[in-house]
C-alpha positions in Angstrom: 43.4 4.5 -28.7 42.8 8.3 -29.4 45.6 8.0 -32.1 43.4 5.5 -34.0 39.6 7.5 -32.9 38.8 8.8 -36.4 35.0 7.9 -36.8 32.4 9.6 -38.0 28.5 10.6 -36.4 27.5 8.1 -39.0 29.6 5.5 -38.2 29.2 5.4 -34.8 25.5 5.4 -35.0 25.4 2.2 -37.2 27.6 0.6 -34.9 24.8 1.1 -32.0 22.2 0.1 -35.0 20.4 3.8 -34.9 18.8 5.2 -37.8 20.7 8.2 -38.0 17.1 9.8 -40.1 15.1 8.3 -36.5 18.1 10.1 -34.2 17.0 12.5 -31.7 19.2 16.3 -31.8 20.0 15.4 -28.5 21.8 12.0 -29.0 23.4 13.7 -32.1 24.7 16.7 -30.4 26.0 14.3 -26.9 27.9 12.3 -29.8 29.2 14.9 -31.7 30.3 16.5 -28.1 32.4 12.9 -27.4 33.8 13.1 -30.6 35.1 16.5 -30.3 36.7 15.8 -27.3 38.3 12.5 -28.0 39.1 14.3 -31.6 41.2 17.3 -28.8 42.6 14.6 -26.3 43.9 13.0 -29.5 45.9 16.2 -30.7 46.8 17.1 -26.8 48.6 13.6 -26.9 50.5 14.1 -30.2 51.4 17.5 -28.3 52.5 16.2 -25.4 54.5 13.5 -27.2 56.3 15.7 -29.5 57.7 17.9 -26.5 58.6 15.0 -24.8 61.0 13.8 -28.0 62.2 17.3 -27.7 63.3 18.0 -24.4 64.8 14.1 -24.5 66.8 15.4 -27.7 67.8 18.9 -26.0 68.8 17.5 -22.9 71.4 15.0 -24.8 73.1 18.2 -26.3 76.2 17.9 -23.4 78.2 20.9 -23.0 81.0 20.6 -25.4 79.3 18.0 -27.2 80.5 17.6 -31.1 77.2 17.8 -32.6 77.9 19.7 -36.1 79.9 18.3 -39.1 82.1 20.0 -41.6 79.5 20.9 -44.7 81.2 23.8 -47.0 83.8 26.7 -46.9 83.9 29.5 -49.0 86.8 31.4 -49.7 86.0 35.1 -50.9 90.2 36.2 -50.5 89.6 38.0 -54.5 86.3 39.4 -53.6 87.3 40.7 -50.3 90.2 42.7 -50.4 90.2 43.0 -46.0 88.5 40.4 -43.4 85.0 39.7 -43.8 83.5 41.5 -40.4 80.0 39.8 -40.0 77.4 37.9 -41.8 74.0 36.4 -41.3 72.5 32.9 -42.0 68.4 33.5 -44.0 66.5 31.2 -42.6 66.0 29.9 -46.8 69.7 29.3 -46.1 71.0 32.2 -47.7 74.3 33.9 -46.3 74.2 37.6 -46.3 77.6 39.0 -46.0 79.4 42.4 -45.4 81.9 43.6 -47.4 82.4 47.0 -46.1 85.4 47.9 -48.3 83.7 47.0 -51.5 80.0 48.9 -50.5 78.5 45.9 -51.2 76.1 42.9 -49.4 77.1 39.8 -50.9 74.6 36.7 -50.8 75.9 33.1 -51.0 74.2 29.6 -51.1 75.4 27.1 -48.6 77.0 25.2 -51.1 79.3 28.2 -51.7 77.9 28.9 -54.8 77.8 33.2 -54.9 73.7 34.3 -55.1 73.9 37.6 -55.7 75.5 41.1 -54.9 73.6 44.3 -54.0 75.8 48.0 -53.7 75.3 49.6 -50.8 75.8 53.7 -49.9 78.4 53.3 -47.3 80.4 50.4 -45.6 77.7 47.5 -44.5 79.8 46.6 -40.4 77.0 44.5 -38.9 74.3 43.0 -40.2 70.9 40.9 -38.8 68.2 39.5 -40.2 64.3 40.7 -39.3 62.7 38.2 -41.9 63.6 36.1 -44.8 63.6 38.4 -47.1 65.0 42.1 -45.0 68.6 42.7 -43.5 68.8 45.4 -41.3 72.8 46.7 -40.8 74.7 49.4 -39.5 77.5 51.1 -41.5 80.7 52.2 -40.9 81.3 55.9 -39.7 77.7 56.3 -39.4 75.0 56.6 -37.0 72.1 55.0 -39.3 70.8 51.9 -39.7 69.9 50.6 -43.4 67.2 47.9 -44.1 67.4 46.2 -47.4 65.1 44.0 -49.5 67.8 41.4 -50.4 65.1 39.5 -52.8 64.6 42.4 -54.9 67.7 44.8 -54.1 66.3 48.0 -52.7 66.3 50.0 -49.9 63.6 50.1 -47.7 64.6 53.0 -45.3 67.2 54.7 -43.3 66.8 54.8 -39.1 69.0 57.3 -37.8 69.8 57.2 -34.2 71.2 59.5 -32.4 74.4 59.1 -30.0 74.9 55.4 -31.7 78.6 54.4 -31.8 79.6 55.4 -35.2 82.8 52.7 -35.5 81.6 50.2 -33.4 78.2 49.2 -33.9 76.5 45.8 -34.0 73.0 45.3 -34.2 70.7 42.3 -33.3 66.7 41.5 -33.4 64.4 40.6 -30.5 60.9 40.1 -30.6 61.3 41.2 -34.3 62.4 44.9 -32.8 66.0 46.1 -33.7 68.9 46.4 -30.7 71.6 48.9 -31.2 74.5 50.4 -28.6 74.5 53.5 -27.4 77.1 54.4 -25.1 76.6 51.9 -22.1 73.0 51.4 -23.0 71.1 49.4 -25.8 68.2 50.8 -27.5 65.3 48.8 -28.9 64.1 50.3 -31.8 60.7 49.7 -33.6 61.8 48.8 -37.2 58.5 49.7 -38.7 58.5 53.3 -37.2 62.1 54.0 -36.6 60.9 54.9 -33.0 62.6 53.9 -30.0 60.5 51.9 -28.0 62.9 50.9 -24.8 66.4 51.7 -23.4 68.5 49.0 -21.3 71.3 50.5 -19.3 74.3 48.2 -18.9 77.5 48.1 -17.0 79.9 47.8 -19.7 80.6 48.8 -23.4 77.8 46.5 -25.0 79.0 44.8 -28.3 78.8 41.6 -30.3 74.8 41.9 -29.5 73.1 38.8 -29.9 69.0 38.4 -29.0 67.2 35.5 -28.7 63.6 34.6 -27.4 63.6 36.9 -23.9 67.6 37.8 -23.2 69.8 40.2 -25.1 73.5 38.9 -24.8 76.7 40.6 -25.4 80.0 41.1 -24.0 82.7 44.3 -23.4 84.4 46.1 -26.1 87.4 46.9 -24.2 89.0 43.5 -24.4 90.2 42.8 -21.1 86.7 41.8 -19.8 86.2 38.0 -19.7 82.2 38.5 -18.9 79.7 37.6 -20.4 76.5 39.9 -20.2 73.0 39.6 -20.7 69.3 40.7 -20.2 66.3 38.6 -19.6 63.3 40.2 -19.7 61.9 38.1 -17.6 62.1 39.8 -14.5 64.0 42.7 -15.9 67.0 41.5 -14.6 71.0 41.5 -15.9 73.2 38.5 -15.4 76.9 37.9 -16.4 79.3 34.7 -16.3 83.2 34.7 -16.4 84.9 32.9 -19.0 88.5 31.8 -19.6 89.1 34.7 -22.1 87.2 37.7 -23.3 84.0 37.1 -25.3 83.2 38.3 -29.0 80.8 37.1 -31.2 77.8 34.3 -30.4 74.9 32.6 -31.1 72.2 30.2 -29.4 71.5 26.6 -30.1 68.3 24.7 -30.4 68.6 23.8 -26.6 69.0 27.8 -26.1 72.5 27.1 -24.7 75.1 29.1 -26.3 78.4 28.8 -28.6 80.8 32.0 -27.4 83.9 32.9 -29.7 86.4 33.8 -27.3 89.4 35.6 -27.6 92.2 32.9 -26.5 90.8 31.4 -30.1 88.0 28.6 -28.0 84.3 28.2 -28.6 83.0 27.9 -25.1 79.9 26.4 -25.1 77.6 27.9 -22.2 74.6 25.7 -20.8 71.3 27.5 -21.3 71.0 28.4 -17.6 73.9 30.5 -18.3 75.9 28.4 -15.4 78.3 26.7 -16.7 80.3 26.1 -19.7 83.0 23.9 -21.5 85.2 24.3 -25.0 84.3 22.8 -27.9 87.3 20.8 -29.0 86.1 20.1 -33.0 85.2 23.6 -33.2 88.7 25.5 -31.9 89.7 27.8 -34.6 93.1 27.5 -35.9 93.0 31.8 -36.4 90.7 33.9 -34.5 87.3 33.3 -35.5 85.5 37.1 -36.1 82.0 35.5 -36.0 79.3 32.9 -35.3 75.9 32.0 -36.3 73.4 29.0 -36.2 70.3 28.8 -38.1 67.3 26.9 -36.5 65.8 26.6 -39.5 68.4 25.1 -41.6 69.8 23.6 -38.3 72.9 25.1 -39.5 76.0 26.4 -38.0 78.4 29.6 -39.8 81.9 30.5 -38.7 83.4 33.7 -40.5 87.3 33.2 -40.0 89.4 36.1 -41.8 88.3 35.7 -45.5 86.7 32.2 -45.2 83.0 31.5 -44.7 82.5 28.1 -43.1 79.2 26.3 -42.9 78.3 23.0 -40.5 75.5 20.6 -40.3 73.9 19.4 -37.4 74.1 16.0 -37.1 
């Protein structure tokens, strides 16, 4: 009934035959009052029923569960000369990709059609995205970070931090801060100051840094870890889970569980509780897959394989 309550002061007082020019304040201010708060209960409902269709459409994504579908590959063997290392996904659907042995940032549309290019001063290794329109990345042989303007091709600024692993270093966003490795810690860095705002000790080698809503994840860099690591700030707290094979690059899903590239060549799919976890057969890479991201916003899924950028819908 609240769904349909969209009358008027007016309306309501004709229906009661009162002269709304004869109306006391008081009646006019009680009525206003039940409008008002039919008007909220109303929008409260709508709430309530859209995060009820939600959850019911979260809790049907089943670990393992096919739910993307084969959209575009692009295949950039001329333009890359080596393996593509890592690439981002805009959230206007824009890929952002490094090609550290051509200096360059390469954009692409999901269709594979190439966007634009933009040099770089050094190699571009790992790259995230802090809004639609700025790419933070770390380079190659370097301890600095470098945010770009992709729209308009220039560089916005330099964060140099010290004691960051100059050959190994991926980078990742939370709570739009920056997260970088150092040693066997990660730093959160202020993007807008360059200052480092928090350091998280770990009990590995941090790398393949993914953040998303309160948990960092990541995984070892010496290869013969089959952990997974990660830290919620809720609680402060660190949590890991064993998987079948090593761990490298992954991303969350709109349920917040998460798709894990593992070394044996699987995608494990890990429920969002961190608990448990199962392969994704239509997802198994036929060559080791060196990255993966999904895109809320598009509801879009990118696999980087070699020289071969691969884009998904969700179905």
């Amino acid at each position: 009934i609240s769904d349909k309550f969209e009358s008027s002061t007016a309306e309501i007082l004709s229906v009661m035959n009162i002269n709304n020019g004869q109306s006391n304040v008081e009646l006019l201010t009680k009525i206003e009052e039940i409008l008002q708060y039919v008007r909220s209960q109303s929008s409260k409902e709508k709430k309530e029923r859209q995060e009820i269709m939600q959850q019911q459409l979260i809790q049907s994504l089943k670990l393992g569960q096919s739910v993307f579908s084969f959209l575009h590959q692009t295949n950039l063997i001329l333009a890359v000369g080596s393996c593509i290392l890592d690439a981002v996904m805009m959230d206007d659907g824009k890929l952002v990709i490094c090609l550290p042995i051509q200096c360059r940032l390469v954009i692409y549309n999901t269709d594979g059609s190439q966007e634009d290019s933009i040099a770089v001063q050094g190699k571009p290794w790992y790259v995230t995205a802090i809004n639609n329109c700025t790419v933070a990345f770390t380079l190659y042989n370097s301890s600095s970070i470098e945010m770009y303007d992709i729209h308009n091709k220039f560089k916005l600024k330099s964060i140099t931090v010290p004691g960051m692993l100059q050959y190994n270093s991926d980078i990742t966003t939370i709570n739009n801060k920056l997260v970088v490795r150092v040693g066997k810690m990660l730093h959160v860095i202020n993007h807008q100051t360059g200052e480092m705002v928090q350091t998280i000790k770990t009990d590995c080698h941090p790398w393949r840094l993914h953040g998303f809503s309160d948990r960092i994840f990541f995984c070892d860099s010496y290869f013969d870890n089959n952990n997974l690591y990660w830290y919620s700030y809720a609680g402060d707290r660190h949590y890991t889970l064993t998987l079948p094979s090593p761990p490298g690059s992954m991303t969350t899903l709109q349920d917040d569980s998460l798709y894990v590239v593992c070394n044996d060549r699987s995608i494990q799919h890990v429920s969002s509780d961190g608990k448990q976890y199962k392969p994704v057969k239509t997802l198994q890479s036929t060559s080791l897959c060196n990255g993966i991201h999904y895109n809320p916003t598009q509801r879009k899924l990118m696999t980087i394989q070699n020289k071969h950028v691969t884009v998904f819908n969700e179905v």
